[in-house]
Structure formats: structure tokens, C-alpha cells
N, C-alpha and C positions, 0 to 999 in steps of 0.2 A: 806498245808498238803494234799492238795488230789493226788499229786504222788504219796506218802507214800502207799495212800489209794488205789489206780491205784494198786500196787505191792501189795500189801496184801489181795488184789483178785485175783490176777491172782494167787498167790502161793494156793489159798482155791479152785478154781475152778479145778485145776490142781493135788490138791494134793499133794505139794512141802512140804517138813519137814525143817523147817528152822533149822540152823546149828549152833551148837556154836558160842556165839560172833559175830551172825550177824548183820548188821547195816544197815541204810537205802541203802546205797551207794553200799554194797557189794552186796544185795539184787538185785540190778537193772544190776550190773557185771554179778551174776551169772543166772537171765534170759535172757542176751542175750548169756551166754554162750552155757546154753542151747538151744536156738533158738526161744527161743517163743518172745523174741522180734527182733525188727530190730536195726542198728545201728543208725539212725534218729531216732527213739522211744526212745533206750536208752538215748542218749543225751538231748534229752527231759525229760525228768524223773530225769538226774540229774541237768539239767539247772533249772527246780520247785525246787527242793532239797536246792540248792546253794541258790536262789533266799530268801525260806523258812528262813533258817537259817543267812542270811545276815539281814532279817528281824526280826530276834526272838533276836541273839546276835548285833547285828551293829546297830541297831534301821535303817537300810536304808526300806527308803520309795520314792523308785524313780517314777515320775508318769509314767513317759516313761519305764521303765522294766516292770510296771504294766500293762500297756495295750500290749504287746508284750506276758507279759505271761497269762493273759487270754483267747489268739487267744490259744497260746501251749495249754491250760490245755484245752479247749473247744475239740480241735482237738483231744488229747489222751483221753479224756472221750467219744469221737464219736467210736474211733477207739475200747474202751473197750465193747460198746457196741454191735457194730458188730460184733466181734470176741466171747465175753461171755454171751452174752444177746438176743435182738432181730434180726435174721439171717434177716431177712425182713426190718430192718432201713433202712429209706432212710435219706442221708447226707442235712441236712438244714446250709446253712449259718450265721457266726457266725457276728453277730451284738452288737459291743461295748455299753455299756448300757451311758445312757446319763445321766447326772446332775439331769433332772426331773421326771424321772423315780425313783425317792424314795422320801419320804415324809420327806420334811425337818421339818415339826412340832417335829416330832421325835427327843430325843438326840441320840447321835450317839451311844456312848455306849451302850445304850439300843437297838439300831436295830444291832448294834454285837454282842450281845450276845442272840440275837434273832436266827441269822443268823448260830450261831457254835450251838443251840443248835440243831436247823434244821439239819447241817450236822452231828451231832452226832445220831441224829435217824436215819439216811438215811445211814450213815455208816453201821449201825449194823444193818440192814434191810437185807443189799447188802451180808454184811459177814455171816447171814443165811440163806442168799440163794445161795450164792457160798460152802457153809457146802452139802446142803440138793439137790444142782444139781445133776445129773447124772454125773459120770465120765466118760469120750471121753478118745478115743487115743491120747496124746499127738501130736504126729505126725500130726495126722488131724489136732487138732489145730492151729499146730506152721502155718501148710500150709493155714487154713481160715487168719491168723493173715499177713501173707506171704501178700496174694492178696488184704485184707484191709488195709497194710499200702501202697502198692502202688498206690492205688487210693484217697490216701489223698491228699488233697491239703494243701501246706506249701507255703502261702504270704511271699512277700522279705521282710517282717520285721521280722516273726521268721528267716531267713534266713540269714538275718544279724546278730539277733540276737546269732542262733547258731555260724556264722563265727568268732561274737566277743570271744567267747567262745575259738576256736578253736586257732584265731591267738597269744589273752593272753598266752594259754599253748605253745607255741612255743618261746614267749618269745618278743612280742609284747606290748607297751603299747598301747591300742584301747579301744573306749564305741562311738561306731557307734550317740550315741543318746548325749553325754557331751563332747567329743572331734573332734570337728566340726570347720572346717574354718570358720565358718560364726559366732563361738563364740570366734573368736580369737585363737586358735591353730595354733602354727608356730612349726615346726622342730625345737628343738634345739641340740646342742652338748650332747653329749655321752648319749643321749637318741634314742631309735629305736622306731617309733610311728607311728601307722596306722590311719591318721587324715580323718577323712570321709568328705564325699562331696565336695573333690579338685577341686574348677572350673579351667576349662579348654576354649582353643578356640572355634568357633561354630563348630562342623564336621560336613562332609558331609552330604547331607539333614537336618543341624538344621541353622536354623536364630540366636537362640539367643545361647548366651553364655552356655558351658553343662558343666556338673562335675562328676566327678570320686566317686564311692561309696567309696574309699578310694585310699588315697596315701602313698606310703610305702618308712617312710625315714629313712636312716641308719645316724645318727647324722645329719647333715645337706645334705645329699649327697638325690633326690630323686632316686631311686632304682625301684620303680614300681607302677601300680593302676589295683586294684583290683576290677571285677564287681560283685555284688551282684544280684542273678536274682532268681527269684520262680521257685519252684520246677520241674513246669511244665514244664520250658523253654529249650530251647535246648545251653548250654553253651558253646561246641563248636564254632559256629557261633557266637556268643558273642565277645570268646577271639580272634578268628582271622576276625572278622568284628569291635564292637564297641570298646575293649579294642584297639586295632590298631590303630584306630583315635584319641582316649585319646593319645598316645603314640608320637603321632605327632601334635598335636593340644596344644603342652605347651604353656603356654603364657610370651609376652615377660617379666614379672619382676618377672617372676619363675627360668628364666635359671640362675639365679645366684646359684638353687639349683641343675644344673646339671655338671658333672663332664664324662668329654670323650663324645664318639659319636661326630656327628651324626654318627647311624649306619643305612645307606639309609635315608630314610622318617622319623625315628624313633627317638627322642630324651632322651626317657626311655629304659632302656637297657629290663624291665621285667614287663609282664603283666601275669593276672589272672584272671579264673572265676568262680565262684561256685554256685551253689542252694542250699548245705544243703546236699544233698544226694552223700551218699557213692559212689565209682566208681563199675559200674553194666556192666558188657560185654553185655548184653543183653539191657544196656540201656546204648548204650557207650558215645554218645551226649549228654546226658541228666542228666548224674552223675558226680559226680568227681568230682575235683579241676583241671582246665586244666591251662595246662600251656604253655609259649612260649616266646623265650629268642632270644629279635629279635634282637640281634649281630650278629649273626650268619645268612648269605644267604641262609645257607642250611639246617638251623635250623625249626623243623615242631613242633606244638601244638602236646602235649601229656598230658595223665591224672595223676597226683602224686596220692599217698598212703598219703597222710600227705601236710600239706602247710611246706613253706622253713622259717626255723628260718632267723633272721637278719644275724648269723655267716655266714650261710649258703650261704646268698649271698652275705655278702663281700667276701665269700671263689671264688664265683665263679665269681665275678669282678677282681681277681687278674687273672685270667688267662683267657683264650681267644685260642680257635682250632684254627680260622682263627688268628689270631697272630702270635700264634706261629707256626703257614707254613709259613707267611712271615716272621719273621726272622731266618728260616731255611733255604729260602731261598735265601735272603742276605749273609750267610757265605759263605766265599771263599770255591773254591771246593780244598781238598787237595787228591791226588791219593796215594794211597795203596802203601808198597813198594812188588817188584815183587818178586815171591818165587824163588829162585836160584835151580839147580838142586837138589842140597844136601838135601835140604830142603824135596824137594818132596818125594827123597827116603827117609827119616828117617820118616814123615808121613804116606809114603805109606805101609812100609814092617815094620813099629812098630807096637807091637800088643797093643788093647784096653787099657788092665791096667797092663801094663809091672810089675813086683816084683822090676828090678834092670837094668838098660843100658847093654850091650853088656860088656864095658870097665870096669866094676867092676870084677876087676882081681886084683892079688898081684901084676902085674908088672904094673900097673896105674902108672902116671909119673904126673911129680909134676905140668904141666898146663894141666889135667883132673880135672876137676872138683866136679869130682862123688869121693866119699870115695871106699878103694874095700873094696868086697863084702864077705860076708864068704862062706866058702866052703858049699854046700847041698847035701845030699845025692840024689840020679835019684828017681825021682817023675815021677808019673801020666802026670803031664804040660808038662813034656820035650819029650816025647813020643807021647799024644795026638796033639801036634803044630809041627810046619813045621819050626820053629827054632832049632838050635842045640848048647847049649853052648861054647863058645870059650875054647878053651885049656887055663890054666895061661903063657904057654910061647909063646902063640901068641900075636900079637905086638896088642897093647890098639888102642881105635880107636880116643884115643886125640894124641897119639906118632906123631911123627914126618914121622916114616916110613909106618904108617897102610894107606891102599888106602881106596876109597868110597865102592869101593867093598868088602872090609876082611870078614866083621860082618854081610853078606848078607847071607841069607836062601840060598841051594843049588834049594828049588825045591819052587814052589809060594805059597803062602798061601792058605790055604782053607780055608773056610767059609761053 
């Protein structure tokens, strides 16, 4: 619940009027619409949300989503208070609480209900003093809120943890933390699944055996591996340094999962890397999903707007740039047939969007192919152009007798 709690301070310190029918979820929509949050905050806020309610309705109680989202929920309660609280916080590291750190004499029930009734005084502590604060320009705010979530720090387990978020909605099956090679996850048929920690050969500078924070298979086909890295890190160098060597480092009783290539060094057609954070111009290395699709020679690391569904990249394993030059250039060359003069005069001296041929006349002859034409009264056209109607008892320019020249303008065209 303290996302919940997170957004219904910020709406009090701010002064937001909440709206018809609003709900936790649209709540956290519409403060990043409005800007007071980031999009790493947002996703955060609803990753607790999810989490919440998986809890309330699902009875899931996973230990491993638990301690991932106490790192989140520690990190968004720092960031509320630098932003709506004490301007002077300085950031303390967040320390996983341990087994004997609570009193097991205690029943348990009894110290959770110790514990909610704690967070119900502290709620409504919070939410009278976000009532009774002064009201700021929003603008300031969004902008203190701006420069305290970039100086947070996001560990590669919320990192993953958001990625597993991100690649689910695209249409992935992944749980970074339960579908794991090391618990037995294999690729199978007409399933797309991001199986994390894909060991791999030793790469460059490693002795021992390394692994992929995930591997991306499209049924049994592997397709790509994806690196997971803190926020801090610079993921550029990542994708075209260590994802690269994942890329070439498969091992031998994996390539039964690989299908085409080699392409150079490369036996995965596609690699990836992410931290968590949205793609920032101003922080081009260090944001984004980058990507690099190493069939291609002359293919360079770029940052997506979004990761690629499964569709997505069997769409783009059917085709291939560098392919398709080589078999373009494979086909026989066949030459143009050559324009005869005729030709050139009826292109050169016809005008753009003719009404009717020259030979739509009454005296048209039976291999003309044009119908005649009816009679018009003198127009604008025939005056304004440097064409001049043929007479009806001049010879058709399909007849037999009519020369190249009959039907030719007396004087050149103007333009």
C-alpha cells in the first residue's frame, strides 16, 4: 500500500482534485502526465500496485518479488522525501532487513498488526501535513522532482525487475527470479520466453563459464540475449562490448538452438541492453533499450522507444538488406527495349493530360483503337496550347495514309 500512499501525497501537497472514477492506476497515469513524475517512477508505483494486489487477490507471496520491492518502495519513499519533505536529505543506503532483526517470541500476526497500525498513524500524520503545507508552483516542483529522480540510484535487480515488467507486456513469457536455466527452463515449441541467466562460453577477459541475463527464444529458435545493467551504467558499451561476446560465445550443445548465421563472429542474430531508464538525449549512453542486429555489416547500435515483441522479430528474420542485394544481384541483367522514334515524338509533343488522341475524329478507321470523339465547341484549351484540332476529314493517325508528322503542332510547345 504505500504507492497508493506515495500518490495521495503528492495529489495533497500539490493540490490535485481527484476526478470521477479515479483509481489507483489512473492516478499514477495522470501524474506522470502531468510531469510531476518520471517515467522510471511511474513504473515503479505501478510495479508496488501490481505487486499489492497479486498479494491481496492471488494470495502470491513470492520471497524474491519481496525483497526487489522493498529496494523500489525504500527508493520512491527517499525520492518523496526530497522532493515534498526535507530539501536537506541526504540519500542513506537501503539495507535488506535480516531474519533476526525481529523478535521471533512474537506471533506473527500480532507484530502485523502492530506494524499496519503504525503505518495508519504515519499515514495520516503525512496526509495533515501535506493538507496544511504551503503551496509551491507546481513547475518548481515537477523541476526539484526532475533532478531527484536522476540522482537515484536503481540496483540491477529493480532493473530487471522493471525489464521483466516491460518484456511480459510485449508479449514475452519471463520472471527473471522463477524461469531460470539453472531451474531447468528449456525453450519449448509455440512458446516465446525470456529464460534468464543463459550460460554462455568464457568471453574475453573471463576464465570461467559467463551467462546472459536473458536469452530470447522464439519457439525453439534462439533469437537474442539481453543485458540487464544499473541505472548508473553506460548501456551503449554494454550492447556493442559484452552483449557481442554473449553473441559469439554460444556453446556447443546450445547451437542445436540456432537457425542461419553465422553472421561474422556472431551466432545470435540480436542483442540488447537496458538499465531501467527511459531513452534521455541528454543521457544517450546511459538510457534506453539499445539495440543491434548484428546480420547486418553495416548495421550500428541504436536506442528503441519500446523492446521488440516476438512477432516483431520473426518479422525481421524473414528478411535481411544484405540478402536481399545479393539476390538482386544474382538476377540476370535484362536491357530495356529501345524507344523508336515514334515513340519519342508522341511523348515529347503530347501534352500532360491529353482530353482525347489527336485521331478521335468521325473518320477513325477500324484498326484505331481510340473510339471518335464528339464534337466540342472552341474552348479556353485550344487557344491557350500550341496544339490545334485536326479537321474530321483529315486522315486519322491509325489510317494507313496519315504520316508521323499530320498530327504535329505547327509551332513547339510552350511551357
Amino acid at each position: 500500500q504505500i504507492g497508493e500512499n506515495v500518490v495521495n501525497l503528492i495529489y495533497g501537497y500539490d493540490r490535485i482534485q481527484p476526478l470521477d472514477g479515479d483509481n489507483a492506476a489512473s492516478r499514477i497515469v495522470r501524474l506522470k502526465n502531468l510531469g510531476q513524475i518520471d517515467t522510471v517512477l511511474s513504473e515503479q508505483l505501478h510495479a508496488l500496485r501490481r505487486a499489492r494486489n497479486k498479494a491481496a487477490h492471488e494470495n502470491c507471496n513470492s520471497e524474491s518479488d519481496a525483497r526487489v520491492l522493498l529496494q523500489t518502495a525504500y527508493g520512491v519513499c527517499e525520492w518523496l522525501m526530497e522532493v515534498y519533505g526535507d530539501p536537506g536529505y541526504k540519500h542513506a543506503a537501503f539495507t535488506l532487513p535480516r531474519p533476526g532483526d525481529f523478535d521471533p517470541a512474537k506471533d506473527q500476526q500480532e507484530r502485523i498488526a502492530e506494524l499496519e497500525a503504525q503505518i495508519r498513524r504515519l499515514t495520516e500524520q503525512a496526509q495533515k501535513n501535506a493538507a496544511s503545507a504551503p503551496e509551491q508552483e507546481k513547475r518548481d516542483r515537477a523541476e526539484r522532482g526532475r533532478r531527484a529522480a536522476e540522482q537515484r540510484v536503481i540496483s540491477e535487480e529493480e532493473t530487471r525487475y522493471l525489464i521483466d515488467e516491460q518484456l511480459r507486456a510485449v508479449g514475452w513469457e519471463v520472471d527473471s527470479a522463477g524461469l531460470r536455466w539453472s531451474q531447468g527452463a528449456r525453450p519449448q515449441k509455440g512458446k516465446n520466453r525470456a529464460i534468464a541467466e543463459w550460460p554462455t562460453l568464457p568471453t574475453p577477459g573471463k576464465k570461467d563459464d559467463c551467462a546472459a541475463d536473458y536469452a530470447l527464444f522464439c519457439g525453439t529458435r534462439l533469437v537474442g540475449f539481453v543485458e540487464a545493467k544499473a541505472e548508473h551504467k553506460d548501456v551503449f558499451a554494454v550492447v556493442t562490448g559484452q552483449c557481442h561476446d554473449y553473441a559469439c560465445a554460444v556453446r556447443p550443445e546450445d547451437e542445436k538452438y540456432l537457425q542461419g548465421g553465422p553472421w561474422g563472429s556472431a551466432k545470435v542474430p540480436f542483442v540488447f541492453a537496458a538499465n531501467g531508464r527511459p531513452y534521455l538525449k541528454q543521457l544517450e549512453t546511459k538510457s534506453g533499450i539499445w539495440f543491434h542486429d548484428l546480420r547486418e555489416s553495416t548495421s550500428i547500435p541504436h536506442a528503441l522507444s519500446g523492446w521488440h515483441s516476438p512477432a516483431v522479430l520473426t518479422e525481421m528474420l524473414r528478411r535481411s538488406d544484405e540478402e536481399a542485394a545479393r539476390r538482386l544481384a544474382a538476377e540476370p541483367w535484362t536491357a530495356s527495349p529501345i524507344p523508336t522514334a515514334s515513340t519519342c515524338a508522341i511523348i515529347s509533343f503530347a501534352p500532360s493530360k491529353p482530353s482525347a488522341p489527336p485521331c478521335r475524329t468521325a473518320a477513325v478507321t477500324s484498326s484505331c483503337p481510340w473510339p471518335p470523339a464528339p464534337e466540342k465547341p472552341a474552348s479556353r484549351w485550344r487557344s491557350s496550347t500550341a496544339f490545334s484540332r485536326p479537321n474530321a476529314s483529315a486522315a486519322p493517325c491509325c489510317s494507313s495514309t496519315a504520316t508521323p508528322s499530320a498530327n504535329r503542332p505547327s509551332t513547339p510547345l510552350k511551357t
